[in-house]
C-alpha positions as CSV (number, residue, x, y, z in Angstrom):
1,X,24.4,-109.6,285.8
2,X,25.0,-106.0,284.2
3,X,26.0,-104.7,280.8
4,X,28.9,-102.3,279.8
5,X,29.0,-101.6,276.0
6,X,32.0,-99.7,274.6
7,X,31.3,-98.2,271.3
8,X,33.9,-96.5,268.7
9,X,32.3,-94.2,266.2
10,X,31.8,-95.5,262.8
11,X,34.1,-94.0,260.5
12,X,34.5,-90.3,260.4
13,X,35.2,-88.0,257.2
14,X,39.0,-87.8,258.4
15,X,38.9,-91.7,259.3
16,X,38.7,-91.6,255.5
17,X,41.6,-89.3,254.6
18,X,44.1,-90.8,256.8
19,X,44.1,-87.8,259.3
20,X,44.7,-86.7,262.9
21,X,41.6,-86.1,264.3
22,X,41.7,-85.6,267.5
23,X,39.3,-82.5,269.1
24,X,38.5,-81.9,265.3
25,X,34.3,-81.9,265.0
26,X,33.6,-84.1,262.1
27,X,30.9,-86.0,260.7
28,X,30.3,-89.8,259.7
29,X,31.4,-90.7,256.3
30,X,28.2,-93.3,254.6
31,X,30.6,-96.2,255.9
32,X,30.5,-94.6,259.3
33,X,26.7,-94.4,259.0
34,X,26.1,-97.9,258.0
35,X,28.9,-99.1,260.6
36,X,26.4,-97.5,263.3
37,X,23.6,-99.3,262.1
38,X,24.6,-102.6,262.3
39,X,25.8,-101.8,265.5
40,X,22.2,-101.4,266.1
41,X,21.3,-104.0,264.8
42,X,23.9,-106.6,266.6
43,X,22.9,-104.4,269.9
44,X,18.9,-105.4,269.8
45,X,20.1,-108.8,268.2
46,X,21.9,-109.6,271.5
47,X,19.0,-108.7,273.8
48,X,21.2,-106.0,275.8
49,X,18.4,-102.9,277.2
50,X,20.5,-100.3,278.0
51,X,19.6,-97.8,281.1
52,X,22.1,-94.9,280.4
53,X,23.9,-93.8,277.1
54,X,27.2,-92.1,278.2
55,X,28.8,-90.1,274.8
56,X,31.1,-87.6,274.2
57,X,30.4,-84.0,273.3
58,X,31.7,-84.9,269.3
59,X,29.6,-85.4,266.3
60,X,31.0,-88.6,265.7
61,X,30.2,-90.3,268.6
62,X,26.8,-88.6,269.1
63,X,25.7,-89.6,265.5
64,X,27.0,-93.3,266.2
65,X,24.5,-93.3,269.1
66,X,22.0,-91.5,267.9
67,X,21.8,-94.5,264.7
68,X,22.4,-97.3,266.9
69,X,20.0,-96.5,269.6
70,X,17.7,-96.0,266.4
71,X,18.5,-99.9,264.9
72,X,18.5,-101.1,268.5
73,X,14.7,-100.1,269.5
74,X,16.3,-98.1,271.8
75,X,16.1,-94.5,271.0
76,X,13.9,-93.1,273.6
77,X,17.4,-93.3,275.7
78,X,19.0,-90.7,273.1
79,X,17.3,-87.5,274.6
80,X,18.7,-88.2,278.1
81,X,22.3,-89.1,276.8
82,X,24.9,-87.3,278.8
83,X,27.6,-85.8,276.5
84,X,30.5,-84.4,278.2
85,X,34.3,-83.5,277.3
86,X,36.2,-85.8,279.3
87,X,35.3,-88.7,276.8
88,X,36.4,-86.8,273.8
89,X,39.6,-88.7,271.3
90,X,42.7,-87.8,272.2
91,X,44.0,-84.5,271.4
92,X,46.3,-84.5,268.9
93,X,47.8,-81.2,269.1
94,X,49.9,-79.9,266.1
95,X,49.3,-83.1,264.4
96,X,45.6,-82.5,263.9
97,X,44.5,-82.4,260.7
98,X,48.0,-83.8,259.2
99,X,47.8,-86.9,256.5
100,X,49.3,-89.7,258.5
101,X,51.4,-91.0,255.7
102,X,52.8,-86.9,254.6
103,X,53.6,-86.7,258.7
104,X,55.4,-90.0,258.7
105,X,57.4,-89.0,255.5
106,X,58.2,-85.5,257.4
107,X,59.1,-86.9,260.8
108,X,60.2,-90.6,260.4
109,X,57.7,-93.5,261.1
110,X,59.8,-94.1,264.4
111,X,58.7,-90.3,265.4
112,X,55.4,-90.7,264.5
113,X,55.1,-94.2,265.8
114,X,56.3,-93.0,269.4
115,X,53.6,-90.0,269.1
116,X,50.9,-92.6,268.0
117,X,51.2,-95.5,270.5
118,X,53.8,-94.5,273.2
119,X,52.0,-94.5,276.3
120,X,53.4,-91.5,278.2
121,X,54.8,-89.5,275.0
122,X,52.2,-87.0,273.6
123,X,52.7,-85.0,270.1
124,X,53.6,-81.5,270.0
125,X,51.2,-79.7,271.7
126,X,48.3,-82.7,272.8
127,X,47.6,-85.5,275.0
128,X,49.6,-89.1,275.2
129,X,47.5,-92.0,276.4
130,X,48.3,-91.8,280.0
131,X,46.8,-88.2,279.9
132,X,43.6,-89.0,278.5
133,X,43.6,-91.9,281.1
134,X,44.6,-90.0,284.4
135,X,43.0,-86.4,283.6
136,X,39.8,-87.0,282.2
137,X,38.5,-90.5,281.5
138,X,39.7,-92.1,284.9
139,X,37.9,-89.2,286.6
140,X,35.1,-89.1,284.7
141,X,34.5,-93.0,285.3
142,X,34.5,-93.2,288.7
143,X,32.7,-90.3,289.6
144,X,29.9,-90.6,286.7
145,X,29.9,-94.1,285.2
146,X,31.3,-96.7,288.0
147,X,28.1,-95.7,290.2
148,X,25.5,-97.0,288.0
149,X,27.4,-100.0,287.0
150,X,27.8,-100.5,291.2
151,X,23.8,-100.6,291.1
152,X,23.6,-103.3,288.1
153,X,22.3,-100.8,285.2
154,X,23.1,-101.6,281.8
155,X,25.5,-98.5,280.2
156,X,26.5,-97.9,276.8
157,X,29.5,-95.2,276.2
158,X,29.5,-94.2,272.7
159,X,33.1,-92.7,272.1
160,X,35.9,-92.7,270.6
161,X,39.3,-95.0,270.1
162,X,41.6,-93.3,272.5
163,X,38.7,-92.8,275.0
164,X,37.7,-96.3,274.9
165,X,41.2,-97.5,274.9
166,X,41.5,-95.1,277.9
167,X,38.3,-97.1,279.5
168,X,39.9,-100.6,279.2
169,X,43.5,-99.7,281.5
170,X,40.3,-98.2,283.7
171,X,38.5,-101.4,283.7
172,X,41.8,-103.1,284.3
173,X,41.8,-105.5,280.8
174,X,44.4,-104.1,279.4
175,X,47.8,-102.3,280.6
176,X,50.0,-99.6,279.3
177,X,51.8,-102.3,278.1
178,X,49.4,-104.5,276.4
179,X,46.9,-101.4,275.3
180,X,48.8,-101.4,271.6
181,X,47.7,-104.6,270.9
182,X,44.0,-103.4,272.0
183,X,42.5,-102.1,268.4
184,X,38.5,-100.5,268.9
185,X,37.0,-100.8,265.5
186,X,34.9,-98.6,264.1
187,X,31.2,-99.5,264.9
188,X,32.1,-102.6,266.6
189,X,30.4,-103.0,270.1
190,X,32.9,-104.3,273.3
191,X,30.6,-106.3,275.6
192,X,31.7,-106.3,279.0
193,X,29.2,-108.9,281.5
194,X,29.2,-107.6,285.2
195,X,28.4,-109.4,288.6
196,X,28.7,-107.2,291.4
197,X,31.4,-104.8,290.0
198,X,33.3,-107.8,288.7
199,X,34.3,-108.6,284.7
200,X,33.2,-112.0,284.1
201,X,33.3,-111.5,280.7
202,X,35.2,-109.6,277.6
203,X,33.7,-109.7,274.2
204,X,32.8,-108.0,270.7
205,X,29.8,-108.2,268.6
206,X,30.2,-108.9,264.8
């Protein structure tokens, strides 16, 4: 049996002021900080060794690893972590850096609500679900990640919501119909247990 951990980044600065993020590079609020510790901590606590750290090329994320791998025992892994764009959040296009509750009060919450969670609908000027899904992660997956999962190594993908949501229509948990319902905390590792390429198991550490 093999190991997939998904991973959100603890809360971010913009986490905290209720914006789009999106491609925007920012850092871990205290919160976020802490949330990536006891990651950490309920990592090493469940006994998981990890054999690659996948993370995208963000603060956020890298910082969330960087402290977990830390708490975990772990962080000789963090200098051969392999950042790249494809797992980055959702872009967000003109919405990035907007105050979710001032964009809903401009648009409508039924605008925003379609930008936010529609599954093929993308904001003016970014990515919907279904492109992050198809363009990058998908790709990225089964080209990078799949292959070490194929020879039973245990892989940790520090990321982001949208990415990690992205992950799960990938893994085949979820559907574009059922991903809405699928929330990534902050901080919070997804546990999937593997036998021969197979999910035998779907679960979070708290």
């Amino acid at each position: 049996m093999n190991y997939l951990v998904l991973l959100r980044h603890g809360q971010s600065e913009w986490n905290l002021q209720n914006r789009f993020t999106g491609f925007h590079d920012v850092d871990l609020t205290e919160k976020g900080e802490a949330e990536a510790e006891n990651a950490g901590v309920l990592l090493a606590g469940a006994g998981i060794k990890f054999d690659q750290v996948f993370s995208s090329t963000q603060t956020r994320a890298n910082r969330t690893a960087d402290i977990a791998l830390k708490k975990a025992d772990q962080y000789d892994l963090f200098g051969s972590m392999i950042r790249h764009d494809d797992l980055r959040e959702r872009d967000y296009g003109d919405l990035t850096g907007l105050n979710k509750d001032e964009t809903r009060e401009k648009y409508g919450d039924e605008q925003v609500h379609i930008w936010r969670r529609s599954y093929d609908t993308p904001p003016p000027g970014g990515e919907c679900l279904k492109d992050v899904v198809e363009n990058r992660v998908r790709p990225y997956y089964t080209n990078e990640i799949k292959p070490m999962l194929d020879e039973g190594k245990n892989i940790l993908i520090a990321a982001h919501g949208n990415s990690l949501r992205a992950m799960l229509i990938i893994l085949g948990v979820e559907t574009p119909e059922t991903i809405n319902q699928a929330e990534m905390e902050t901080g919070v590792p997804v546990v999937f247990e593997l036998e021969e390429g197979e999910i035998k198991k779907r679960y979070t550490l708290k």
